[in-house]
C-alpha positions in Angstrom: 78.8 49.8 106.4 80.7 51.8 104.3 79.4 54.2 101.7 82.8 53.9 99.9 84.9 50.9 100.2 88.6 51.0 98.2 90.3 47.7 98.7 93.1 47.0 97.6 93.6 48.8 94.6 96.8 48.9 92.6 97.2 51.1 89.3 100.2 51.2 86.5 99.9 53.7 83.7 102.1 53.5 80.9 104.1 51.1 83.1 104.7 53.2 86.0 103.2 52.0 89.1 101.0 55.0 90.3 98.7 53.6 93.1 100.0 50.5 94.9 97.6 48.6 97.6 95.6 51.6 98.3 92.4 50.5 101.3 90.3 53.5 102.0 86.9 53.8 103.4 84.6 57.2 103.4 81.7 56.5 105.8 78.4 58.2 105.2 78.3 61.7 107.1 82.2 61.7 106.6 84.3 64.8 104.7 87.2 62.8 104.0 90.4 64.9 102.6 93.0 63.4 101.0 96.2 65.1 101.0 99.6 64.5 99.1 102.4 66.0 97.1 101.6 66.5 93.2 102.3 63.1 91.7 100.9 61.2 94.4 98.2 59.4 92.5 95.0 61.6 94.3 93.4 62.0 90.9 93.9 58.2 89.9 92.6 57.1 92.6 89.4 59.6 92.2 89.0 58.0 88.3 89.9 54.2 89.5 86.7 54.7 91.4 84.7 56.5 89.2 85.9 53.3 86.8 88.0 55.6 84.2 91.2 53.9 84.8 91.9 50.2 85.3 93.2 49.1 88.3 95.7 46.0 88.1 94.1 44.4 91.5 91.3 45.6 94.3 87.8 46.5 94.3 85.8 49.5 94.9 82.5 49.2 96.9 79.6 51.6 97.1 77.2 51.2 99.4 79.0 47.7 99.8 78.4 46.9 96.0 80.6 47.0 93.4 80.6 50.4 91.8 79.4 50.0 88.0 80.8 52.9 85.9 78.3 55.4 85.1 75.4 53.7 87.2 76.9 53.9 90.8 75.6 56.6 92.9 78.6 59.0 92.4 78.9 62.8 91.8 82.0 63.7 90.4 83.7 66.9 90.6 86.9 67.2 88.3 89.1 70.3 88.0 87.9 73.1 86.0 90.3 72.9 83.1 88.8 69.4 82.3 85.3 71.4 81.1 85.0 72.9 77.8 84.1 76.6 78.9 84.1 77.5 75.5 81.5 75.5 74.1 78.4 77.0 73.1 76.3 75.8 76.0 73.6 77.2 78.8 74.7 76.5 82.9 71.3 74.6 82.9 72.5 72.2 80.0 75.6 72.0 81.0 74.3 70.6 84.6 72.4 68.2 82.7 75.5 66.8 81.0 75.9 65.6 84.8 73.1 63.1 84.0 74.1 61.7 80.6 74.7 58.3 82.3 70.9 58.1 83.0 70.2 59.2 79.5 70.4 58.1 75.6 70.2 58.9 72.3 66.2 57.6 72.6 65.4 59.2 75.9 65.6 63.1 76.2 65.5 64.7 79.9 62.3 64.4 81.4 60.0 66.4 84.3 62.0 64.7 86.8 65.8 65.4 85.1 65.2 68.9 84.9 63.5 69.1 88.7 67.6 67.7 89.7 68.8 70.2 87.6 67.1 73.0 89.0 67.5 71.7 92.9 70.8 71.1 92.3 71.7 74.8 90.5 69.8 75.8 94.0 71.9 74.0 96.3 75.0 76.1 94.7 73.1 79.9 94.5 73.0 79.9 90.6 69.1 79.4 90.0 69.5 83.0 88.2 72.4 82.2 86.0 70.6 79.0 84.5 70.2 80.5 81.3 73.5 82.1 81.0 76.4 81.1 78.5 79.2 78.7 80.8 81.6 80.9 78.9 80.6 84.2 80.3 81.0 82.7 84.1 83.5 83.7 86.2 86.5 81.2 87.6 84.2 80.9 91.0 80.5 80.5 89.4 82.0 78.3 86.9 83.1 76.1 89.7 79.6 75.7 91.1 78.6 74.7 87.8 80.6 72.1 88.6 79.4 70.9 91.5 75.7 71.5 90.6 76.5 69.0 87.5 77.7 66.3 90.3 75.1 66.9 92.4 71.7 66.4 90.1 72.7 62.6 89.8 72.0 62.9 93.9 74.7 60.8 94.8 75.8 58.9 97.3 79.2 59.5 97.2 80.6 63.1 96.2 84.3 62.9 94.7 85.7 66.5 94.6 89.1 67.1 92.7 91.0 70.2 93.9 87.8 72.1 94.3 88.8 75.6 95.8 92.0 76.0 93.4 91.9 79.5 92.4 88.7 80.1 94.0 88.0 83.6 95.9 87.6 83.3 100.0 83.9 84.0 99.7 83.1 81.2 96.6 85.7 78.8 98.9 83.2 79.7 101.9 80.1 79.2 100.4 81.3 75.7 98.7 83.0 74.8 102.5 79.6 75.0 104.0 78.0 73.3 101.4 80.3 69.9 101.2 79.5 70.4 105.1 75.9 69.6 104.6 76.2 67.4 102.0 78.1 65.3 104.4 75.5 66.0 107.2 73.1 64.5 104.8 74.8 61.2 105.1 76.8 61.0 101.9 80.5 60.4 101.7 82.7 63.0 100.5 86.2 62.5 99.4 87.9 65.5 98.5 91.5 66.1 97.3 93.0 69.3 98.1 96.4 71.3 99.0 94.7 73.2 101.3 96.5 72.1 104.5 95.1 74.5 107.0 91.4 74.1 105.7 91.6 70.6 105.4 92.8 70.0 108.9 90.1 72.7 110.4 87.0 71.4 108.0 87.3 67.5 107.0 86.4 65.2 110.3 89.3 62.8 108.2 92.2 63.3 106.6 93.7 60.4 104.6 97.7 60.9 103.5 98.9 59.2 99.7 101.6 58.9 98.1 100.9 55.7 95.8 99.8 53.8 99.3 97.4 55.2 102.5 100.3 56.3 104.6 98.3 57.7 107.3 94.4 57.5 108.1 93.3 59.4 111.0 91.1 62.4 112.1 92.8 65.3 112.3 92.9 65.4 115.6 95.1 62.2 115.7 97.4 63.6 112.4 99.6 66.0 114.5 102.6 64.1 114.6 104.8 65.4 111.8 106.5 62.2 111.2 103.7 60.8 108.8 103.4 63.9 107.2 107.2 63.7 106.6 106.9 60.3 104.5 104.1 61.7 102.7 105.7 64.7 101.2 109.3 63.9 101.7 110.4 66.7 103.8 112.7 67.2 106.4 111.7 68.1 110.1 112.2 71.7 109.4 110.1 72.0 106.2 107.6 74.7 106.7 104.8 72.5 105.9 105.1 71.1 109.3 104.9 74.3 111.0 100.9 74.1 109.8 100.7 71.2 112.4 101.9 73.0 115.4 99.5 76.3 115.3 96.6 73.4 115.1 
């Protein structure tokens, strides 16, 4: 079965169709990337499953239930201009935020809360920065913050927006390898990202949108440029496609 199940699922925002029939399925143990030009819908797609947008028709299955917003098993990791890195805050609290689903106004963070926290700051090397101000991170450390606030909810599934833009090679690196075992540990990980070459050499699927699944293959099998050409509406000499032939 399944971790993650899209069926079907068809989004309109202010009007304009965005998403139209999208099926997609991230198995457990799967680094799935999905890869389109800007305005393709990847993002929508990320928040119709997290439940932030509504979608006119499908469904979205995890663990072949219906995801419930904020109680699903899923980590989400959005670009890092969606953070307020100027609010006064600690990395430890601002992992914790991660968890405000499981929380309420009557119950503050328990023994068990803070355990996640701290195994999840861990998991991304920044045990030592816990108590440091968000603001004061750099661009790279900021994005493990990130990722540490998806991962204390121990999900599931692992949704990851854009996750190496502007990213150093070494913080790229360390956040590869670690996806890479998130996956081994039988999540599903669904990952947007422009990054062509590190897609096709990292993800063991690679799904191509633009407002439908135009192509869902491992990478292996994505080497013909003609689905790539419908995707990002270039011609057969775009330099995109000269990523597929040193593959």
């Amino acid at each position: 079965m399944s971790v993650l199940d899209v069926r079907g699922v068809t989004v309109a925002l202010g009007g304009r169709p965005v998403l139209d029939d999208v099926s997609l399925t991230v198995e457990a143990g799967e680094l799935t990337g999905l890869i389109g030009p800007n305005g393709a819908g990847k993002t929508t797609l990320l928040r119709a499953v997290l439940g932030l947008v509504r979608m006119s028709t499908g469904a979205v299955l995890v663990d072949g239930r219906p995801s419930r917003p904020g109680r699903s098993a899923i980590g989400y990791v959005p670009q890092r201009h969606e953070f307020a890195w100027d609010f006064p805050i600690a990395v430890e609290h601002a992992v914790m935020t991660g968890l405000s689903g499981r929380l309420s106004p009557f119950r503050r963070p328990g023994v068990d809360d803070w355990r996640a926290v701290g195994e999840a700051l861990e998991r991304v090397r920044m045990s030592d920065l816990a108590r440091r101000p968000v603001g004061e991170l750099s661009g790279g450390q900021r994005q493990r913050v990130l990722v540490a606030r998806a991962l204390a909810l121990q999900p599931r599934v692992l949704l990851l927006d854009e996750p190496f833009t502007g990213l150093d090679l070494p913080t790229q690196e360390l956040l590869t390898e670690l996806f890479l075992d998130l996956a081994r540990e039988d999540r599903a990980v669904l990952m947007t990202t422009h990054d062509l070459v590190g897609a096709l050499d990292t993800c063991s699927r690679i799904a191509l949108l633009n407002r439908t699944v135009i192509a869902d293959a491992a990478p292996s099998d994505l080497l013909d440029p003609e689905p790539w050409m419908r995707t990002f509406g270039v011609g057969e000499n775009s330099p995109l496609l000269k990523i597929l032939k040193v593959m």
